[in-house]
N, C-alpha and C positions, 0 to 999 in steps of 0.2 A: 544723778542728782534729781530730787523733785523740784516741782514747779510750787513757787509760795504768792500769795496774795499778803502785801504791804501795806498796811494802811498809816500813813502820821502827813503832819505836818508839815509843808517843806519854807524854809523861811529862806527867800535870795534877794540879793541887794539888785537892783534895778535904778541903778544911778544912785544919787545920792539919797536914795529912800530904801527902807526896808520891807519885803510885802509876803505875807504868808500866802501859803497857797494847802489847800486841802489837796493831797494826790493819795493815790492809788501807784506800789510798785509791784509788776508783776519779776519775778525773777527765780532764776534755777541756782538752789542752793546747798550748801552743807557746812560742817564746822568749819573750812578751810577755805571756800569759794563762794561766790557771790556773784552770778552774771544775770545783769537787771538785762531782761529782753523789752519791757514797755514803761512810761511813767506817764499817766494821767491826770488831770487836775480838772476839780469841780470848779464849774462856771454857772452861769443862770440859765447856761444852753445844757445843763450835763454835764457827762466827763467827758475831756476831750484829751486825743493823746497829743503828748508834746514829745516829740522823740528828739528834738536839741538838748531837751534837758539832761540827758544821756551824759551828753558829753563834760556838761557842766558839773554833773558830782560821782563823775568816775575816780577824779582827785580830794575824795570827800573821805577821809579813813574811818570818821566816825558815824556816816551813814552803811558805810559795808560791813563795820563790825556790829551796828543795828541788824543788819540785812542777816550775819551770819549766825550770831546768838537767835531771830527770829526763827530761820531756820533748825537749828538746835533743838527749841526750843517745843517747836513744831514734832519733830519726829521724836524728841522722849514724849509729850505727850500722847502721840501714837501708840508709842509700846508699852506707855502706863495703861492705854484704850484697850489693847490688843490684850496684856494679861489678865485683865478682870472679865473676857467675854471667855 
Protein backbone atom coordinates (compact mmCIF):
# COMPACT_ATOMS: atom_id res chain seq x y z
CA UNK A 1 0.00 0.00 0.00
CA UNK A 2 1.13 3.68 -0.43
CA UNK A 3 1.19 6.22 1.97
CA UNK A 4 -1.73 9.36 0.85
CA UNK A 5 -1.95 12.99 2.19
CA UNK A 6 -5.95 13.80 3.01
CA UNK A 7 -6.98 16.87 2.94
CA UNK A 8 -11.09 18.01 3.76
CA UNK A 9 -13.06 18.99 6.25
CA UNK A 10 -13.86 17.23 9.43
CA UNK A 11 -17.35 18.34 10.95
CA UNK A 12 -17.80 16.44 14.86
CA UNK A 13 -20.49 17.28 17.13
CA UNK A 14 -18.97 18.49 20.48
CA UNK A 15 -21.92 18.45 22.64
CA UNK A 16 -24.80 19.90 21.69
CA UNK A 17 -22.83 22.06 18.92
CA UNK A 18 -21.47 21.37 15.62
CA UNK A 19 -17.79 22.46 14.88
CA UNK A 20 -15.64 21.92 11.74
CA UNK A 21 -12.31 21.47 11.91
CA UNK A 22 -9.56 21.82 8.85
CA UNK A 23 -7.53 18.34 9.11
CA UNK A 24 -4.96 16.93 7.33
CA UNK A 25 -5.24 12.56 7.00
CA UNK A 26 -2.22 10.84 6.70
CA UNK A 27 -3.04 7.20 5.75
CA UNK A 28 -1.81 3.78 3.80
CA UNK A 29 -4.24 3.00 1.12
CA UNK A 30 -5.79 1.09 -1.75
CA UNK A 31 -9.15 0.09 -3.47
CA UNK A 32 -9.98 -2.04 -0.57
CA UNK A 33 -8.18 -0.69 2.58
CA UNK A 34 -7.82 2.41 4.43
CA UNK A 35 -5.46 2.60 7.60
CA UNK A 36 -5.33 6.35 8.74
CA UNK A 37 -1.74 6.20 10.64
CA UNK A 38 -2.13 10.39 11.81
CA UNK A 39 -5.21 13.10 11.79
CA UNK A 40 -4.13 16.68 12.24
CA UNK A 41 -6.18 19.79 12.52
CA UNK A 42 -5.34 23.41 11.75
CA UNK A 43 -5.29 25.85 14.88
CA UNK A 44 -3.85 29.47 15.22
CA UNK A 45 -0.84 27.45 16.65
CA UNK A 46 -0.57 25.18 13.23
CA UNK A 47 -1.37 21.71 12.69
CA UNK A 48 -1.47 19.93 15.65
CA UNK A 49 -1.92 15.96 15.73
CA UNK A 50 -4.95 14.66 17.38
CA UNK A 51 -4.51 10.98 17.50
CA UNK A 52 -8.15 10.31 19.59
CA UNK A 53 -9.57 11.29 16.72
CA UNK A 54 -8.49 7.96 15.40
CA UNK A 55 -10.67 6.38 17.23
CA UNK A 56 -13.74 8.54 16.74
CA UNK A 57 -14.09 7.95 12.70
CA UNK A 58 -12.73 4.53 12.36
CA UNK A 59 -16.77 3.88 12.58
CA UNK A 60 -17.21 6.62 9.94
CA UNK A 61 -18.01 4.23 6.39
CA UNK A 62 -18.19 7.37 4.63
CA UNK A 63 -14.94 8.82 5.52
CA UNK A 64 -12.99 5.47 4.49
CA UNK A 65 -14.67 5.03 1.30
CA UNK A 66 -13.42 8.96 0.91
CA UNK A 67 -10.08 7.78 2.01
CA UNK A 68 -10.31 4.59 -0.55
CA UNK A 69 -11.72 6.18 -3.86
CA UNK A 70 -8.78 9.09 -2.78
CA UNK A 71 -6.54 6.50 -2.86
CA UNK A 72 -7.74 5.07 -6.22
CA UNK A 73 -7.69 7.83 -7.39
CA UNK A 74 -4.20 8.81 -6.63
CA UNK A 75 -2.48 5.77 -8.31
CA UNK A 76 -4.67 5.92 -11.74
CA UNK A 77 -3.51 9.37 -11.85
CA UNK A 78 0.00 7.96 -11.48
CA UNK A 79 -0.25 5.56 -14.25
CA UNK A 80 -2.03 8.10 -16.56
CA UNK A 81 1.67 10.33 -15.18
CA UNK A 82 3.77 7.23 -15.85
CA UNK A 83 2.32 6.54 -19.57
CA UNK A 84 2.85 10.06 -21.10
CA UNK A 85 6.67 10.16 -19.84
Amino acid sequence: MTRHLFEAVLRLQLGPVDRDFEARITYQGGPFQADIETIEVQTEQGWIPVPWLIDLVEDCPALFDALRAHACGRVADARCVARRL
